[in-house]
C-alpha positions as CSV (number, residue, x, y, z in Angstrom):
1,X,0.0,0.0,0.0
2,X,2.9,2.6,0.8
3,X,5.0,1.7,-2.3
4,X,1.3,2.4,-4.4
5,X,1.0,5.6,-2.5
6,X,4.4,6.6,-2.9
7,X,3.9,5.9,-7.1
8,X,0.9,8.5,-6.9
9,X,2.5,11.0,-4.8
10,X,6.0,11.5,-5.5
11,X,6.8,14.7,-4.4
12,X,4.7,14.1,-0.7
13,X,6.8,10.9,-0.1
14,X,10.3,12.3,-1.8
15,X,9.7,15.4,1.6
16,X,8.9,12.5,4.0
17,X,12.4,11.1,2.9
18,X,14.0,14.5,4.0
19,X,14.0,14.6,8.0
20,X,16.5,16.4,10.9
21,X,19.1,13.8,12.4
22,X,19.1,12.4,15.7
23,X,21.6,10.1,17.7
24,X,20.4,7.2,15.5
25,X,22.0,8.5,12.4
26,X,25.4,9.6,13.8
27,X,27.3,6.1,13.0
28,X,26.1,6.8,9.4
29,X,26.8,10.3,9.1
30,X,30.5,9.1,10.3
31,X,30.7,6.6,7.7
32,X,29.2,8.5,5.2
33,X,32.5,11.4,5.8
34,X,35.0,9.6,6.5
35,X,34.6,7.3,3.1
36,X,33.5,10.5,0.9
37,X,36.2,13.1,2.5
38,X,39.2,10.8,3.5
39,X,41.7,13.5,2.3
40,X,39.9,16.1,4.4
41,X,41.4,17.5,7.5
42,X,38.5,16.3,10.3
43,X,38.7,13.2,8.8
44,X,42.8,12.8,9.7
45,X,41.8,12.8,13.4
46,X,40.3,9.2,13.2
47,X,36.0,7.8,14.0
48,X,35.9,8.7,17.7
49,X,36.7,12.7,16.5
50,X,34.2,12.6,14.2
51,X,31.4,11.0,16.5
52,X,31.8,13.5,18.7
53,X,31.9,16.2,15.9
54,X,28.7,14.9,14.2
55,X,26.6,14.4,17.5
56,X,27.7,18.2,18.0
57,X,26.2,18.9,14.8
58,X,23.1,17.4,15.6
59,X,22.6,18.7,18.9
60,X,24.2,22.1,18.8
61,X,22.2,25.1,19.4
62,X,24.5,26.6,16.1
63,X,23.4,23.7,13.6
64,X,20.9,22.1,10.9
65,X,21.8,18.7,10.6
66,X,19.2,17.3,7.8
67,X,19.5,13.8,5.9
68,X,18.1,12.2,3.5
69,X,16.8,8.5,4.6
70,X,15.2,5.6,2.6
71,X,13.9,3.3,5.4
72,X,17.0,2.8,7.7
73,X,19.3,4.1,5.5
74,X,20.7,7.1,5.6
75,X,21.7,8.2,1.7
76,X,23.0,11.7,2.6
77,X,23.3,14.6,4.7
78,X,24.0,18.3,4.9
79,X,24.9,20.3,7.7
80,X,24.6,23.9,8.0
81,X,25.5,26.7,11.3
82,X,23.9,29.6,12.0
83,X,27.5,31.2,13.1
84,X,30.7,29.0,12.5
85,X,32.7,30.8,14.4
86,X,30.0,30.6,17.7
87,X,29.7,26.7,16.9
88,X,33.5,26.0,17.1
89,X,34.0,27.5,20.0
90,X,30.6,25.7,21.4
91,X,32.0,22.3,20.5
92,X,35.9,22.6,21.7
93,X,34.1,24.0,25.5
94,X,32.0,21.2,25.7
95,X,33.9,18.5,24.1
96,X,37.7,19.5,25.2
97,X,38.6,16.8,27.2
98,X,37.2,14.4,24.8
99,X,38.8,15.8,22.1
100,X,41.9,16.8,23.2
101,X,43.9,13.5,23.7
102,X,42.8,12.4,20.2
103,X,44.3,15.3,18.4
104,X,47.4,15.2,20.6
105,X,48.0,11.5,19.3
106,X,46.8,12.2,15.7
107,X,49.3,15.8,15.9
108,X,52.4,13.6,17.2
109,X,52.2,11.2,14.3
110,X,51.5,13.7,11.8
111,X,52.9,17.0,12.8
112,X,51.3,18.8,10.0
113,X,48.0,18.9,11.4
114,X,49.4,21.0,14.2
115,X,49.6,23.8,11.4
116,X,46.0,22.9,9.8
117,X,44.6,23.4,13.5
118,X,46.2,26.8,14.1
119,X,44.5,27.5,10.1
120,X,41.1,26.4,11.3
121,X,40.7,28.2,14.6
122,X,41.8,31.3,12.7
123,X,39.4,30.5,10.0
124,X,37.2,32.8,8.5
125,X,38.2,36.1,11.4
126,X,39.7,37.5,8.2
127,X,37.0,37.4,5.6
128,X,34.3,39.6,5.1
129,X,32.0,36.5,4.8
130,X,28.4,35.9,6.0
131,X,28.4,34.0,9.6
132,X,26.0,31.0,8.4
133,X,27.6,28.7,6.3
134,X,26.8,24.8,4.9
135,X,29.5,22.6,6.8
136,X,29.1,19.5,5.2
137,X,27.2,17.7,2.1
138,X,27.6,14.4,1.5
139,X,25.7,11.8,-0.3
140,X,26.5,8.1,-0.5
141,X,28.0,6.5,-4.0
142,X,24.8,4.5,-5.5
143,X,22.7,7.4,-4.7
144,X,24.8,9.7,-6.3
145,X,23.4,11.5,-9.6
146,X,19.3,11.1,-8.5
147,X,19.2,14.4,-6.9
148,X,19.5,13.9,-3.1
149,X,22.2,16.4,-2.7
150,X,20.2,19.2,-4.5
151,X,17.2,18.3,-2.4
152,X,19.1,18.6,0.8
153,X,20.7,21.8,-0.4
154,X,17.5,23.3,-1.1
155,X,15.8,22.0,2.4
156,X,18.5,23.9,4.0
157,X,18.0,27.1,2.2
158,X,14.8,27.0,3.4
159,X,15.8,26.3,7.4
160,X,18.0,29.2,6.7
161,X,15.1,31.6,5.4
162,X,13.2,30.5,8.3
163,X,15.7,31.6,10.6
164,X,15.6,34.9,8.8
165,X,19.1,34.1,7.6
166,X,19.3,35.9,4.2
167,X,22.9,34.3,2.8
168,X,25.2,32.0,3.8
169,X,29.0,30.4,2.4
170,X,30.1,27.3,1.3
171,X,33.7,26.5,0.7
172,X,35.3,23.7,-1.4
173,X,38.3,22.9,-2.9
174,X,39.4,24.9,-6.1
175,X,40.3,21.6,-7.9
176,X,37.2,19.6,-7.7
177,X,34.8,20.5,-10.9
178,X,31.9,18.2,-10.0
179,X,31.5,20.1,-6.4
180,X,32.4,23.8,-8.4
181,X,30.1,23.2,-10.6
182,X,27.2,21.7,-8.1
183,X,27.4,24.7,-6.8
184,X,27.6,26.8,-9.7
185,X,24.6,25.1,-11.1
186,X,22.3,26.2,-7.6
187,X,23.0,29.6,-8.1
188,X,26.2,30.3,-6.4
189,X,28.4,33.4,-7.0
190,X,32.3,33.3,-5.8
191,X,32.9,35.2,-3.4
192,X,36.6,34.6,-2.5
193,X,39.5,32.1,-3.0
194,X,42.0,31.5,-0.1
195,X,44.4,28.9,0.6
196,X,43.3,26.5,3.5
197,X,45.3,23.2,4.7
198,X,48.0,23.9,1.6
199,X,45.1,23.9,-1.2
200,X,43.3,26.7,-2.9
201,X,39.5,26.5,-1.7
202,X,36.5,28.5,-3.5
203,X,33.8,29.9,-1.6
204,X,30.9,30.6,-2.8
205,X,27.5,32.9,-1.8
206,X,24.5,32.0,-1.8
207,X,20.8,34.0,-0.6
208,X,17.8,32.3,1.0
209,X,15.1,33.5,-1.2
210,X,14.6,31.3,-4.2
């Protein structure tokens, strides 16, 4: 009877799919960042860093944490703040004991990061930049190319509006063309281009109101 009702209302049943995250989802979301961003910096500090990260992002006052779920499976998920700068500080306060003997380990066997930390506490207190900002979009493999992403992009513009948030950022790296382009294609102008963790990211602007 659902899969019948689901044929004759498509766009009812393709909203249900949307939902906000709880604690349930967090081993997915973890998964789901560490496979599709391995090279990424949060990524470098191991599973445990990122549990803690993504339960943050979930129950952070700062944060929209939205996925996209077909039954138990979570397919993809975007995160967005209100403020980055007021969410990092949020999660190192709460989280700093937690956190700080992971990065130690993960900053003795690869010194670099020690650099890459210093980058991301300083990021963004030089660019004239709206607060809000999308953190994180990531949709699994096999459900790649059947519009999750833009659905989860656009459900977010829309918890933005109704925040009375009127623009936002997004950042990615200069050399990926399928991500440039994503968010080329969704209306995004370039704002800025800096380099962050020894690569040249783009970042892009986008308003609320559709």
């Amino acid at each position: 009877a659902t899969h019948i009702y689901c044929q004759r209302n498509k766009e009812f049943c393709a909203k249900m799919k949307l939902r906000r995250l709880t604690k349930q989802h967090v081993p997915w979301m973890v998964e789901l960042h560490a496979d599709a961003l391995a090279n990424d910096l949060l990524p470098s500090f191991g599973q445990s860093f990122l549990s803690i990260l993504h339960h943050e992002f979930i129950y952070s006052p700062h944060t929209i944490a939205l996925g996209y779920v077909d039954g138990k499976q979570l397919q993809g998920f975007v995160v967005g703040t209100k403020n980055t700068s007021q969410f990092m500080r949020f999660v190192i306060l709460k989280n700093l004991g937690r956190l700080l003997p992971i990065v130690i380990l993960r900053c003795l066997a690869r010194p670099v990061l020690i650099k890459y930390l210093f980058q991301t506490l300083g990021y963004g207190k030089k660019i004239d930049a709206p607060s809000a900002e999308l953190l994180i979009i990531v949709v699994e493999k096999l459900s790649q190319k059947q519009g999750v992403g833009t659905k989860l992009f656009k459900r977010l513009i829309r918890e933005f509006n109704s925040l009375g948030i009127n623009e936002f950022t997004v950042g990615t790296h200069a050399n990926t063309p399928i991500s440039n382009h994503f968010y080329r294609k969704l209306g995004g102008k370039l704002s800025y281009r800096t380099q962050l963790y020894d690569s040249l990211w783009n970042y892009y602007i986008f308003k609320t109101k559709l």
